[in-house]
PyMOL Python script that loads the backbone (N, CA, C, O; Angstrom):
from pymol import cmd

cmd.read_pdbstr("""\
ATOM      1  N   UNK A   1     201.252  -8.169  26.238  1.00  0.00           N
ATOM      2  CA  UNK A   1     200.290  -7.547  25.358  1.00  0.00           C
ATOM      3  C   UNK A   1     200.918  -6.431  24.521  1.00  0.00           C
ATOM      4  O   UNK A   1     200.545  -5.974  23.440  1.00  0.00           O
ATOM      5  N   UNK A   2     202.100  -6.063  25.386  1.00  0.00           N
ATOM      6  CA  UNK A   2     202.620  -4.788  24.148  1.00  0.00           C
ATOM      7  C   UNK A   2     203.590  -5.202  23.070  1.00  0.00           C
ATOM      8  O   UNK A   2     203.762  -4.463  22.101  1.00  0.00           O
ATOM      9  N   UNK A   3     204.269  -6.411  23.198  1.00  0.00           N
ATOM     10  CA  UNK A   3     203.984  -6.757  21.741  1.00  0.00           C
ATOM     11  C   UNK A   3     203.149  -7.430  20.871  1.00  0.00           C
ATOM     12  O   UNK A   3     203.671  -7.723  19.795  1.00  0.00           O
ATOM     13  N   UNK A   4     201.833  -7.805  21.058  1.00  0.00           N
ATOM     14  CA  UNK A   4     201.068  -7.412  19.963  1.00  0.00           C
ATOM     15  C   UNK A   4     200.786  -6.570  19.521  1.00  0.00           C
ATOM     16  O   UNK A   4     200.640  -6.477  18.303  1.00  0.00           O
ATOM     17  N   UNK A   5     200.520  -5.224  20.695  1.00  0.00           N
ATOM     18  CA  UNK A   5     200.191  -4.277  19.999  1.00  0.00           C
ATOM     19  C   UNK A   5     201.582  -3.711  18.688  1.00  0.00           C
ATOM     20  O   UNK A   5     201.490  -3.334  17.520  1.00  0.00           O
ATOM     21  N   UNK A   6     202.569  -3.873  19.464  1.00  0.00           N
ATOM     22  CA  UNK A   6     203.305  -3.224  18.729  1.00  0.00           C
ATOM     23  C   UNK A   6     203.686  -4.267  17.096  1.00  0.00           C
ATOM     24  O   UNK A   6     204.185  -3.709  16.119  1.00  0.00           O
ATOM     25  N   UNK A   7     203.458  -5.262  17.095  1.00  0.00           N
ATOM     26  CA  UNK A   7     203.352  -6.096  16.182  1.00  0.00           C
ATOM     27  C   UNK A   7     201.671  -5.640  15.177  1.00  0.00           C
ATOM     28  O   UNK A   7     201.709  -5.720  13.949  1.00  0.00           O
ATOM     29  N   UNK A   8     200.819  -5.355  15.637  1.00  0.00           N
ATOM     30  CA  UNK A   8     199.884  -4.706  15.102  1.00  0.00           C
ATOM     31  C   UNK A   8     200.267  -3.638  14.006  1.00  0.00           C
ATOM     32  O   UNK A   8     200.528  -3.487  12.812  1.00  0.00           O
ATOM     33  N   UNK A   9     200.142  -3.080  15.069  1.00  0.00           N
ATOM     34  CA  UNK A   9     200.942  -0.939  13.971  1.00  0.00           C
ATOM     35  C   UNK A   9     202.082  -1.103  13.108  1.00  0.00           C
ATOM     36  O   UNK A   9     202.137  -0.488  12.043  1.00  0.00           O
ATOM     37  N   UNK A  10     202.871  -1.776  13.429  1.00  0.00           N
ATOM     38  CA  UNK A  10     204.198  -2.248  12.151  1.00  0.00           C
ATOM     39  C   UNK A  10     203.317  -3.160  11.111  1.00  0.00           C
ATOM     40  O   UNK A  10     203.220  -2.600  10.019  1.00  0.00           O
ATOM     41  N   UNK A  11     202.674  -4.382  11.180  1.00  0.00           N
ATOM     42  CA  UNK A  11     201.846  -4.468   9.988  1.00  0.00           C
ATOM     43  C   UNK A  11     201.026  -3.584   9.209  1.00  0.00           C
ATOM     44  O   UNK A  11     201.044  -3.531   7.979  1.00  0.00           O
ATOM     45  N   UNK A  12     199.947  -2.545  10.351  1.00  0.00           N
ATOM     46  CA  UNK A  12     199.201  -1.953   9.724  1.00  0.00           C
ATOM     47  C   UNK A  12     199.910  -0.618   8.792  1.00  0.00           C
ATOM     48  O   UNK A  12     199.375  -0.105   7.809  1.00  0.00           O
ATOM     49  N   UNK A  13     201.080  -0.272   9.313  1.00  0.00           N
ATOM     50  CA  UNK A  13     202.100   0.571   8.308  1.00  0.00           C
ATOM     51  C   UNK A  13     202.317   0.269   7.382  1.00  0.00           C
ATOM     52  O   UNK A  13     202.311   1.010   6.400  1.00  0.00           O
ATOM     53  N   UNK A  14     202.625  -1.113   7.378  1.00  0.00           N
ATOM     54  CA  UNK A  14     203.597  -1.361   5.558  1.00  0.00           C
ATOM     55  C   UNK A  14     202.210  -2.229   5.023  1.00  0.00           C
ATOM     56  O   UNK A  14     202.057  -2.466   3.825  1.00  0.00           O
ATOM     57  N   UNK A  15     201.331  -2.623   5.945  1.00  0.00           N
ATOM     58  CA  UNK A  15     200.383  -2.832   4.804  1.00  0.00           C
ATOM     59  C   UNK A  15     199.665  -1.254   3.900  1.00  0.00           C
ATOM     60  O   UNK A  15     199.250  -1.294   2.742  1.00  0.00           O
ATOM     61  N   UNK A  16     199.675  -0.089   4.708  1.00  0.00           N
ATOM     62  CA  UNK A  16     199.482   1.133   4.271  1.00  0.00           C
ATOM     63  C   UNK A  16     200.213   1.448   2.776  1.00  0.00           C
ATOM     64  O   UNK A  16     199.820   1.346   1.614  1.00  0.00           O
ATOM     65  N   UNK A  17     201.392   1.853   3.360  1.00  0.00           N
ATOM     66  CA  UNK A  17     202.686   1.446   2.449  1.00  0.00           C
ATOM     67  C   UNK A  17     202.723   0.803   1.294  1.00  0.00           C
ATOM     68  O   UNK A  17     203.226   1.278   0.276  1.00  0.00           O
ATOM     69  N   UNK A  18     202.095  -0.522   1.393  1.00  0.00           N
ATOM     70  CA  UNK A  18     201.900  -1.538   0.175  1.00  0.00           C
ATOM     71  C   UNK A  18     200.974  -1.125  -0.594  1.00  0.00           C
ATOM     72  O   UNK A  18     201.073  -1.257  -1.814  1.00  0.00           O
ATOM     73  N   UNK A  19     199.820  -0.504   0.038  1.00  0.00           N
ATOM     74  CA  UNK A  19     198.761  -0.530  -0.636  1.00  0.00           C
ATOM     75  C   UNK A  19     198.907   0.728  -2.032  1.00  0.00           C
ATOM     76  O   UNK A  19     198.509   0.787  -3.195  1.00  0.00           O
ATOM     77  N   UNK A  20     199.729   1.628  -1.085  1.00  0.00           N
ATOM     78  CA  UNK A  20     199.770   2.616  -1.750  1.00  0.00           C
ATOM     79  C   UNK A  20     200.612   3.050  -3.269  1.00  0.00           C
ATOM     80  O   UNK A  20     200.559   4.010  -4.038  1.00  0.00           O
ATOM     81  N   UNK A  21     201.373   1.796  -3.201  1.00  0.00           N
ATOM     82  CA  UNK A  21     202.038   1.174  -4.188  1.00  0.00           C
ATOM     83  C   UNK A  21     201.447   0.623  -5.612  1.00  0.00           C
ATOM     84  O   UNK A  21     202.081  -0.382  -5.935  1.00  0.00           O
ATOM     85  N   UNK A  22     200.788   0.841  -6.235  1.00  0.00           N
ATOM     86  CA  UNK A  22     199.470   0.572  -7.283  1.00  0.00           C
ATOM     87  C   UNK A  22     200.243  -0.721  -8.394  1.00  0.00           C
ATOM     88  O   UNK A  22     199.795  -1.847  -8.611  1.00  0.00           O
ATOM     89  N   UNK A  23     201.604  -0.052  -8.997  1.00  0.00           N
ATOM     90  CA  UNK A  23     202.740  -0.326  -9.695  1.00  0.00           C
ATOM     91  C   UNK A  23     203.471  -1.970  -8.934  1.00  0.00           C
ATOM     92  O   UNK A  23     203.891  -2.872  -9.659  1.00  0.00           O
ATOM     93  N   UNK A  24     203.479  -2.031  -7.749  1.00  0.00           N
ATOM     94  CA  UNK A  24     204.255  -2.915  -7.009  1.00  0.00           C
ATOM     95  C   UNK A  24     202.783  -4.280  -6.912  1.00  0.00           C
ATOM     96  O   UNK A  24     203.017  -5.470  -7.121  1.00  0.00           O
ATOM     97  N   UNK A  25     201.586  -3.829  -6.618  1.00  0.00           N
ATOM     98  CA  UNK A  25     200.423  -4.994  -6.577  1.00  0.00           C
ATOM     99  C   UNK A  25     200.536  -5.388  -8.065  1.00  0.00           C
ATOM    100  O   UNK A  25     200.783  -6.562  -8.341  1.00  0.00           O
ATOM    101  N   UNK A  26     200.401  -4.651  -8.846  1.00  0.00           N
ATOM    102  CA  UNK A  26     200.316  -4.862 -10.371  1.00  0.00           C
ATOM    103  C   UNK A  26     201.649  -6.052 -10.462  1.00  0.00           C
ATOM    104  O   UNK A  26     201.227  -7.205 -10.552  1.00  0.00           O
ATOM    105  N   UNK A  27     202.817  -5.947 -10.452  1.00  0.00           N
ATOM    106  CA  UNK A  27     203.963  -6.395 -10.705  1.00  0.00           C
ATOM    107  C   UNK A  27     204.134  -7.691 -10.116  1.00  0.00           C
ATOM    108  O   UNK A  27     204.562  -8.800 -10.437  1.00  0.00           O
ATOM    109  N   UNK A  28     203.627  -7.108  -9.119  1.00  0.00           N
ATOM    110  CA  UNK A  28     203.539  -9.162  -7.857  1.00  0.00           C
ATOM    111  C   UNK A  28     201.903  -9.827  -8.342  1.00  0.00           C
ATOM    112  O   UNK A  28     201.682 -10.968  -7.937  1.00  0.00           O
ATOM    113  N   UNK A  29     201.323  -9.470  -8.779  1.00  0.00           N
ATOM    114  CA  UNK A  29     200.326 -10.081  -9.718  1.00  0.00           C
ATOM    115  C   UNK A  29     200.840 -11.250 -10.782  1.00  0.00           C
ATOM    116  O   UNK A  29     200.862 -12.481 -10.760  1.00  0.00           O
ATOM    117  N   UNK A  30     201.307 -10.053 -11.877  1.00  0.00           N
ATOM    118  CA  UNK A  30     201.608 -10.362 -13.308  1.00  0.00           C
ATOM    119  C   UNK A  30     202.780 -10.911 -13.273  1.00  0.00           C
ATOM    120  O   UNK A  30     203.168 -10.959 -14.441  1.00  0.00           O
ATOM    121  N   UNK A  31     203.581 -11.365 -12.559  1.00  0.00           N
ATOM    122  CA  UNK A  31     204.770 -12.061 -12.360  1.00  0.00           C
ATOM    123  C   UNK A  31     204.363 -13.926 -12.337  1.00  0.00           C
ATOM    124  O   UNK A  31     204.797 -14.839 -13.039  1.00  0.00           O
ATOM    125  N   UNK A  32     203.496 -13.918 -11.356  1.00  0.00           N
ATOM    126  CA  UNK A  32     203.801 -15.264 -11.952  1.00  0.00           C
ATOM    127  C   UNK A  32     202.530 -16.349 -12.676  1.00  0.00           C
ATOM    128  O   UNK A  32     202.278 -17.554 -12.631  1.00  0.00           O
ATOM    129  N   UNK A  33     202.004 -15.258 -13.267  1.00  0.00           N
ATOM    130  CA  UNK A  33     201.141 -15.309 -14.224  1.00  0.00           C
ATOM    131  C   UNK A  33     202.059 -15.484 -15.768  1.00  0.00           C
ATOM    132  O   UNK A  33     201.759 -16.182 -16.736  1.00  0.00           O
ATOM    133  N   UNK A  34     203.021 -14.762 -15.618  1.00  0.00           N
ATOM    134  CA  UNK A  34     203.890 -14.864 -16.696  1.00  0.00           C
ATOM    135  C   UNK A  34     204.870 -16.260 -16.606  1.00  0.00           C
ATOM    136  O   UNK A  34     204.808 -17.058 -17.541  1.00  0.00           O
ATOM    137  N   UNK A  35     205.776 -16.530 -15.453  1.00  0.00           N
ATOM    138  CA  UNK A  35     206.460 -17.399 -15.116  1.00  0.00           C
ATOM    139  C   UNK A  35     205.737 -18.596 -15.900  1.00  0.00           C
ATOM    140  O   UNK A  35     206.225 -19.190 -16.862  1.00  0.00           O
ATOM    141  N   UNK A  36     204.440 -18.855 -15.296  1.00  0.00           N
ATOM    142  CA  UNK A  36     203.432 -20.301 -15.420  1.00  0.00           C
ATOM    143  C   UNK A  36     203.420 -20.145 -16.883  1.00  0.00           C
ATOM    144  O   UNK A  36     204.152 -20.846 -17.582  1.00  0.00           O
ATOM    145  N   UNK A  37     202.629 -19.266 -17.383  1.00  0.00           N
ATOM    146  CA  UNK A  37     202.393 -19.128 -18.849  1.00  0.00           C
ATOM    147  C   UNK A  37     203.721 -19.065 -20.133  1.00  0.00           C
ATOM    148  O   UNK A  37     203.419 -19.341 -21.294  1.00  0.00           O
ATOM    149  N   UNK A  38     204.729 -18.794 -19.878  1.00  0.00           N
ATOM    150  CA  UNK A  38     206.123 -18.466 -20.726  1.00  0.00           C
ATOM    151  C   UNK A  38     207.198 -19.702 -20.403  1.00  0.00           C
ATOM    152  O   UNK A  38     207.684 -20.448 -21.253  1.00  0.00           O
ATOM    153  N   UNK A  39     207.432 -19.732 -19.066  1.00  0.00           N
ATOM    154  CA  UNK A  39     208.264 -20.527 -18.662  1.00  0.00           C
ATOM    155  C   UNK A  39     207.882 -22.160 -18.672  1.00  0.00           C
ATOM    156  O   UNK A  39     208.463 -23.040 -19.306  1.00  0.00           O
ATOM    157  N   UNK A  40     206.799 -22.289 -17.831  1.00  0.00           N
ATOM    158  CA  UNK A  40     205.638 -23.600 -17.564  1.00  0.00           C
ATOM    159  C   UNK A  40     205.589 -24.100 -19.175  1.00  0.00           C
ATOM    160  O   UNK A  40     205.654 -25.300 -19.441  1.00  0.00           O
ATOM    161  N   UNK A  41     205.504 -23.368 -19.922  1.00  0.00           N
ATOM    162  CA  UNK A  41     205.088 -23.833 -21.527  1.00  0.00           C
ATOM    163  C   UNK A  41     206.310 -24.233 -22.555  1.00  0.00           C
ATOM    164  O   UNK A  41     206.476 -24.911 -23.568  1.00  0.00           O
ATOM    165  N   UNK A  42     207.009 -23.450 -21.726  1.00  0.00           N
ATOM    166  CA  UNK A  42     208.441 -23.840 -22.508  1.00  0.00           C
ATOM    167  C   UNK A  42     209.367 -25.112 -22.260  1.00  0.00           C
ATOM    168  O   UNK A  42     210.093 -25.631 -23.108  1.00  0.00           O
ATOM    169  N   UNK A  43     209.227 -25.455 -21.129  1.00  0.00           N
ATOM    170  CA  UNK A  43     209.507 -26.845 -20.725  1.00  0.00           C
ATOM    171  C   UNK A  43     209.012 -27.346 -20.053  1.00  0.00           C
ATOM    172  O   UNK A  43     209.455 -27.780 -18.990  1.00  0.00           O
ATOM    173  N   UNK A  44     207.409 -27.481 -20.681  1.00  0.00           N
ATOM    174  CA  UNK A  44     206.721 -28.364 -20.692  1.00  0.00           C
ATOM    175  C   UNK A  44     206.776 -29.814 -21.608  1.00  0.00           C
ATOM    176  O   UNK A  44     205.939 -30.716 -21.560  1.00  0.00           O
ATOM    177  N   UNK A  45     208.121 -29.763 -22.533  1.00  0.00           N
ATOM    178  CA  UNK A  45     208.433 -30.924 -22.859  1.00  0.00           C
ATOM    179  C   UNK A  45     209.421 -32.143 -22.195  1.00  0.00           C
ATOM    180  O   UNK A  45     209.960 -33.128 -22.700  1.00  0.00           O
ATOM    181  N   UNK A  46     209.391 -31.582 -20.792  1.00  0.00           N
ATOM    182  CA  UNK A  46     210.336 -32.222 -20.009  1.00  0.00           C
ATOM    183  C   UNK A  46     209.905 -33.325 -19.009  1.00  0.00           C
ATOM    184  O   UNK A  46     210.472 -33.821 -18.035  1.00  0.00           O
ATOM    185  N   UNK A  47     208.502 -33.568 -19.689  1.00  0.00           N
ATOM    186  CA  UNK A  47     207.887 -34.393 -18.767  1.00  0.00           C
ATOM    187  C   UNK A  47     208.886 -35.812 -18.475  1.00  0.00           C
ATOM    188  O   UNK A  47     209.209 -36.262 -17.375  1.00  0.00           O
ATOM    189  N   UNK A  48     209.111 -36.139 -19.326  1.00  0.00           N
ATOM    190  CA  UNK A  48     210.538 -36.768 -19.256  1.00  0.00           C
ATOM    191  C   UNK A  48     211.458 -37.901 -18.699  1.00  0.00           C
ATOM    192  O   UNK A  48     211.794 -39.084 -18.726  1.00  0.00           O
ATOM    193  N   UNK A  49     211.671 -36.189 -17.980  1.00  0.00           N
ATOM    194  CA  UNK A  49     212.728 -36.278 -16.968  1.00  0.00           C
ATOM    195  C   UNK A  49     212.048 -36.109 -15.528  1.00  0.00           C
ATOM    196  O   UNK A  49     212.495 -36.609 -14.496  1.00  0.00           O
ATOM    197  N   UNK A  50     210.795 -35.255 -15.634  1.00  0.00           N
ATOM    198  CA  UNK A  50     210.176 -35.467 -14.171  1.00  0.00           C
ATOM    199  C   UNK A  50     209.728 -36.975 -14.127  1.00  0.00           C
ATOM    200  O   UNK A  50     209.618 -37.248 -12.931  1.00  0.00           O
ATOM    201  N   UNK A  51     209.421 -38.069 -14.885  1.00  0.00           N
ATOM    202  CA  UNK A  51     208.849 -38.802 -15.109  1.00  0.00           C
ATOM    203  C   UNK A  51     210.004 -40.027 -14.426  1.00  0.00           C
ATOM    204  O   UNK A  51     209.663 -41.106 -13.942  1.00  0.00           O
ATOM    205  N   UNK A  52     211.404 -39.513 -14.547  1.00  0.00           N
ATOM    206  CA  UNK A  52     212.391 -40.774 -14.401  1.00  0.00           C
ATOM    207  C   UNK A  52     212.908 -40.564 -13.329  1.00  0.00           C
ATOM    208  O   UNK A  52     213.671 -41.344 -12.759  1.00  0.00           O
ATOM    209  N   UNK A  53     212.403 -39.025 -12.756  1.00  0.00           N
ATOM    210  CA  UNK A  53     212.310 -39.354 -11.069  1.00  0.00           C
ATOM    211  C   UNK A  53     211.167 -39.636 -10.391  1.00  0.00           C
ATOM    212  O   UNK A  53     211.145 -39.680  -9.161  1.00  0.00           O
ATOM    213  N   UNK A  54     210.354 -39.802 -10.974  1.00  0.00           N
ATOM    214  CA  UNK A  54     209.085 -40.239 -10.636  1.00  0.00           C
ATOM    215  C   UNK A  54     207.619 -40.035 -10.173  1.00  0.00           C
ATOM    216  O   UNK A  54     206.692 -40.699  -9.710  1.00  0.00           O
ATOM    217  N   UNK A  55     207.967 -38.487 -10.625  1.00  0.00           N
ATOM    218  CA  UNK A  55     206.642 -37.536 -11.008  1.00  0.00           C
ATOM    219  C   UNK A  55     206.157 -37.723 -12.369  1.00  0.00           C
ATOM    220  O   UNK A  55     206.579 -37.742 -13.525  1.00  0.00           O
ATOM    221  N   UNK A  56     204.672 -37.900 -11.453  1.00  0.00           N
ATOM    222  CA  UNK A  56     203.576 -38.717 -12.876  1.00  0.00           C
ATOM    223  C   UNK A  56     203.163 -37.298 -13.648  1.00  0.00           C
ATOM    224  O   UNK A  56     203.071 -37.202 -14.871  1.00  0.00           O
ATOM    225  N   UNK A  57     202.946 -36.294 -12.770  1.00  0.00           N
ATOM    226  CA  UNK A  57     201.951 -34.881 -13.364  1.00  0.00           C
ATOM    227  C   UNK A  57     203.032 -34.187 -14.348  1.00  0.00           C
ATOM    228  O   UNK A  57     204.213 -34.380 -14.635  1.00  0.00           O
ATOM    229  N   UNK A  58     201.776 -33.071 -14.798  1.00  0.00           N
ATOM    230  CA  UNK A  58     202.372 -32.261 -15.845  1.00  0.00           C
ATOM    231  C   UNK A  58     203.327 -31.193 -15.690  1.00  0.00           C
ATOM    232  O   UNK A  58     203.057 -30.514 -14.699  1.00  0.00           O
ATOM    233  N   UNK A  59     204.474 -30.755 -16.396  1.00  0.00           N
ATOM    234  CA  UNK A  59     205.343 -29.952 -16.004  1.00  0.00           C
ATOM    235  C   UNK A  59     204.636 -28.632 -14.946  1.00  0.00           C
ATOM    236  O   UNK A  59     205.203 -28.087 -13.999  1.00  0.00           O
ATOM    237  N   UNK A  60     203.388 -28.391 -15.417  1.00  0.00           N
ATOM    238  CA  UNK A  60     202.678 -26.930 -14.951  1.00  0.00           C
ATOM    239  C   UNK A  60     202.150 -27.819 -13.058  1.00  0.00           C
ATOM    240  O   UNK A  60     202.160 -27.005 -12.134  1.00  0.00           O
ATOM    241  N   UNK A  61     201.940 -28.624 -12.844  1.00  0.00           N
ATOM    242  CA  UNK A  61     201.451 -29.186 -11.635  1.00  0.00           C
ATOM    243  C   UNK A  61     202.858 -29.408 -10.938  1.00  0.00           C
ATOM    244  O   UNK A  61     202.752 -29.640  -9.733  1.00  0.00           O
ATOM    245  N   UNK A  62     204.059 -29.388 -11.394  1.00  0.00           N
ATOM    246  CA  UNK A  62     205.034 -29.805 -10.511  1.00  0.00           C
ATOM    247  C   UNK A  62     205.689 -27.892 -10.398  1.00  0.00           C
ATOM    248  O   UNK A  62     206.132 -27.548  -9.302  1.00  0.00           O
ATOM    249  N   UNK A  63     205.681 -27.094 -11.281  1.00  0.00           N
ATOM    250  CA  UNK A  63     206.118 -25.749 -11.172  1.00  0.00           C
ATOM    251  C   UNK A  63     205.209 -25.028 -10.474  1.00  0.00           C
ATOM    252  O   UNK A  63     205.778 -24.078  -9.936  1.00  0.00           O
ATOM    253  N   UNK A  64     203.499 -25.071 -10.135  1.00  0.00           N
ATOM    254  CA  UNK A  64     202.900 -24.295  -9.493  1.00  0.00           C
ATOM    255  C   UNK A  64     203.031 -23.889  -8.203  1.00  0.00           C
ATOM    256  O   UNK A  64     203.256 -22.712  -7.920  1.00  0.00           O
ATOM    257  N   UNK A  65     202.858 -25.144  -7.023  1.00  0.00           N
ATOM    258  CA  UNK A  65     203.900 -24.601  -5.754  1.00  0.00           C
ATOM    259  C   UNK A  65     204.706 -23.844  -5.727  1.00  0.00           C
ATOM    260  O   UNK A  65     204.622 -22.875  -4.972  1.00  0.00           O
ATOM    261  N   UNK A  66     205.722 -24.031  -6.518  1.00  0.00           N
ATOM    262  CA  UNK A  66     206.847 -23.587  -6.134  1.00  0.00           C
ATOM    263  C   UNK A  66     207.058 -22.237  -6.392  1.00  0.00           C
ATOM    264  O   UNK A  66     207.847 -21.498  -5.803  1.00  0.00           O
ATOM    265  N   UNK A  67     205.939 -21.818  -7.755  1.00  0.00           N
ATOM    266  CA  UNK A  67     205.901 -19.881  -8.006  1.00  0.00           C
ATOM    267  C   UNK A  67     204.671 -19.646  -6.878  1.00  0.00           C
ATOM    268  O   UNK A  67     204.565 -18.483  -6.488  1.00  0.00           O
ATOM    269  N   UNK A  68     203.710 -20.653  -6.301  1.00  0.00           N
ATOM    270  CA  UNK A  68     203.516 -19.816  -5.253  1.00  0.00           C
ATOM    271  C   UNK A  68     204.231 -19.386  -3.915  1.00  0.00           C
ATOM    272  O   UNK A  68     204.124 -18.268  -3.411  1.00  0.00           O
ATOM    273  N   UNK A  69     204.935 -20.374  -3.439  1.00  0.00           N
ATOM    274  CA  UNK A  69     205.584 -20.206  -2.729  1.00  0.00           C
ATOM    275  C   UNK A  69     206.184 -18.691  -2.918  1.00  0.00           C
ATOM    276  O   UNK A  69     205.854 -17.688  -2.284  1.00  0.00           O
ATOM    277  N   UNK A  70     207.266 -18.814  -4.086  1.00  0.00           N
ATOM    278  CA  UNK A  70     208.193 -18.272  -4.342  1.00  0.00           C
ATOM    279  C   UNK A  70     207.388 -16.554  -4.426  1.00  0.00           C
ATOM    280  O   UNK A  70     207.857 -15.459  -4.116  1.00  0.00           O
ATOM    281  N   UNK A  71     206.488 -16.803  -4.791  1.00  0.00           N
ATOM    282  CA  UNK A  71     205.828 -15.338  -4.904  1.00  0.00           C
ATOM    283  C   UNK A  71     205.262 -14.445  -3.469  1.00  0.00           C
ATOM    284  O   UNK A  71     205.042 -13.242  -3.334  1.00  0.00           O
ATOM    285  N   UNK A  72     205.131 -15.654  -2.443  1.00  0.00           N
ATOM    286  CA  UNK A  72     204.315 -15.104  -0.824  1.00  0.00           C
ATOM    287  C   UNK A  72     205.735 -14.837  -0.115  1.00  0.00           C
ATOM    288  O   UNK A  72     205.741 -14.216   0.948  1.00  0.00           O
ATOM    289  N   UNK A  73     207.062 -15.340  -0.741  1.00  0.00           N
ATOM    290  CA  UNK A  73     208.172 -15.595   0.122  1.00  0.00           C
ATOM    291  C   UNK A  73     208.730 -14.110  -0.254  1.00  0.00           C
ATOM    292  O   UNK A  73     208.756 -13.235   0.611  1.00  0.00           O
ATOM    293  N   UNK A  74     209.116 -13.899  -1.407  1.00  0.00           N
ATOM    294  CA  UNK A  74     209.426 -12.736  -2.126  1.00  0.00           C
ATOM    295  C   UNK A  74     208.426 -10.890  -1.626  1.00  0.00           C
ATOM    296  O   UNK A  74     208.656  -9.774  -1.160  1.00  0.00           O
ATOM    297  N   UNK A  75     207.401 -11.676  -2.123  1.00  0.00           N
ATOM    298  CA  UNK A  75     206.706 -10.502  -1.628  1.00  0.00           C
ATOM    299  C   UNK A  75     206.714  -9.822  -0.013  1.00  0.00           C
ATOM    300  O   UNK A  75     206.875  -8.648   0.320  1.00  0.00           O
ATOM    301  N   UNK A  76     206.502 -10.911   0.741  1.00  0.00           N
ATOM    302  CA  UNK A  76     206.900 -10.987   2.193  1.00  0.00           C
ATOM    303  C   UNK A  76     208.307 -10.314   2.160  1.00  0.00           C
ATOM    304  O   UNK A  76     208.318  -9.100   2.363  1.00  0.00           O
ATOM    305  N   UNK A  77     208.966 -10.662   2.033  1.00  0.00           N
ATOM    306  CA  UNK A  77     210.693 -10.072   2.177  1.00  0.00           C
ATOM    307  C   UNK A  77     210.814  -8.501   1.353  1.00  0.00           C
ATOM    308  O   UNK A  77     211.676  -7.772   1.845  1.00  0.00           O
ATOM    309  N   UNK A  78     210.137  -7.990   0.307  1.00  0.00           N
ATOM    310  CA  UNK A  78     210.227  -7.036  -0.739  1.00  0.00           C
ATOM    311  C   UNK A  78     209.598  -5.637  -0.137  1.00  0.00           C
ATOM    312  O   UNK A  78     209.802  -4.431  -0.276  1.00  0.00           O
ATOM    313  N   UNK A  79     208.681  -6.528   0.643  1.00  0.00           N
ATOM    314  CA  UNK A  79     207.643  -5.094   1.066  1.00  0.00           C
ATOM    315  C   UNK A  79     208.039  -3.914   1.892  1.00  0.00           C
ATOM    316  O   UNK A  79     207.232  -3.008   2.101  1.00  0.00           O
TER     317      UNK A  79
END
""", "prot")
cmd.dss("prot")
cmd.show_as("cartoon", "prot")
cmd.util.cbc("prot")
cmd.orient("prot")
């Protein structure tokens, strides 16, 4: 039981920590809001080539996973 507890209070710290960060929620927001929108749009003419490996969907349906991922993985590790 004492490591949950102690697994408890180390989350409830850096979630403290995080919160208090206004600049850092803002930034892990607007990140891959931008990625999808700038990047997703820019080669979105590559359907293509996803197509001749044999993804039917649109460039933005094959990149979304992967900035979520990439954004819970990042953030997780950053905090």
């Amino acid at each position: 039981m004492s490591y949950l507890s102690s697994i408890y209070w180390i989350f409830w710290r850096d979630m403290k920590r995080y919160w208090r960060s206004k600049i850092g929620i803002a930034v892990r927001l607007i990140q891959p809001i931008v990625w999808l929108a700038f990047v997703g749009n820019i080669f979105s003419s590559t359907a293509v080539l996803l197509e001749s490996v044999g993804f039917l969907g649109s460039y933005l349906d094959y990149l979304t996973p992967g900035i979520i991922i990439m954004t819970v993985l990042f953030t997780s590790i950053f905090c």
